[in-house]
RODO-2510 file (C-alpha; in nm, 4 decimals, decimal comma):
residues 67
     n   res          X          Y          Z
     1     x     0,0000     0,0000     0,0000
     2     x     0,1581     0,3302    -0,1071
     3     x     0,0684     0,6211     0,1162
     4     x     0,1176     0,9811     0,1571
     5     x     0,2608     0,9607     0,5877
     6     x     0,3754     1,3776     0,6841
     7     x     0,4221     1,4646     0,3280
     8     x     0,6585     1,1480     0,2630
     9     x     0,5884     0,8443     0,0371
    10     x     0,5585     0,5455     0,2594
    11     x     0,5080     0,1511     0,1168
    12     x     0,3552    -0,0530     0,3889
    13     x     0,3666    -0,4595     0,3372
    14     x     0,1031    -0,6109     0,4693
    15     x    -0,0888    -0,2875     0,4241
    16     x    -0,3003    -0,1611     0,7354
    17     x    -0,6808    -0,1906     0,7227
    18     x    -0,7480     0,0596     0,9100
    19     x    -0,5969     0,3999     1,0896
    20     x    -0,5247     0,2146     1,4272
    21     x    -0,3119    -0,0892     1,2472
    22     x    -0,1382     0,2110     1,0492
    23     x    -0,0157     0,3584     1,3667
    24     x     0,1370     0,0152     1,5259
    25     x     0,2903    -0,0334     1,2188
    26     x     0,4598     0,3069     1,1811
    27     x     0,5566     0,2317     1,5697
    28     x     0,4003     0,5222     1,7086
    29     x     0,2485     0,5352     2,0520
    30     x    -0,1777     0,5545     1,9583
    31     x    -0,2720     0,7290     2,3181
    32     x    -0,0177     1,0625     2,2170
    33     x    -0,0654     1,1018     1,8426
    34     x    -0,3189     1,3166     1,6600
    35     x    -0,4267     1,1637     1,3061
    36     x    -0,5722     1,3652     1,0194
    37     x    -0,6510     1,1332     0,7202
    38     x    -0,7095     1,2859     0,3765
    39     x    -0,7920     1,5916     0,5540
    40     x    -1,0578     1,5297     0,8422
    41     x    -0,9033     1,4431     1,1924
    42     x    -0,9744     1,0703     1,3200
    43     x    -1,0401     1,0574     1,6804
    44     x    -0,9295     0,7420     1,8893
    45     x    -1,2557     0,6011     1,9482
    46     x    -1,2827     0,5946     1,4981
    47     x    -0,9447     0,4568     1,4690
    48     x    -0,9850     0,1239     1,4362
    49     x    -1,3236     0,1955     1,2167
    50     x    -1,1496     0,3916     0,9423
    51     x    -1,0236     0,2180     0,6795
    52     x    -0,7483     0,3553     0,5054
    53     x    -0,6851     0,2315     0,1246
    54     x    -0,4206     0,2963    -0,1575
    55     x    -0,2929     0,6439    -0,1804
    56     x    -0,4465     0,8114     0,1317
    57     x    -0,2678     1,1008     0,2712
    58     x    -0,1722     1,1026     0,6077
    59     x    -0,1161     1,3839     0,8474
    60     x     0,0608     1,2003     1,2165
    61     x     0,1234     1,4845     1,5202
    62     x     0,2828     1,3400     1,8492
    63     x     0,1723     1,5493     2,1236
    64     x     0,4331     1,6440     2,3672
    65     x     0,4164     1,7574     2,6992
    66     x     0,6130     2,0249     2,9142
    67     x     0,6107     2,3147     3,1223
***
């Protein structure tokens, strides 16, 4: 699956079904990330319901905390 991950062409093999499997396979923590796909956010409770498919564009924020 060829995808569009923070503006850079990514090939995932075996290709996520959805935006939740995307995120363990691109090794980032799923509780601290913020996920925009093809341009409308995905909350965590829709993760695992959107699908994500062959040339989707993917927008993946890690929130980071501090004072």
């Amino acid at each position: 699956m060829h995808l569009l991950v923070n503006g850079e062409p990514t090939m995932l093999e075996p290709a996520p079904a959805n935006v939740a499997e995307l995120l363990v396979q691109l090794r980032l923590p799923h509780e601290r990330v913020a996920v925009e796909l093809n341009g409308e956010i995905v909350t965590r409770a829709e993760r695992a319901a959107r699908a994500v498919h062959d040339g989707d564009t993917v927008e993946v924020v890690t929130l980071v905390g501090g004072g």
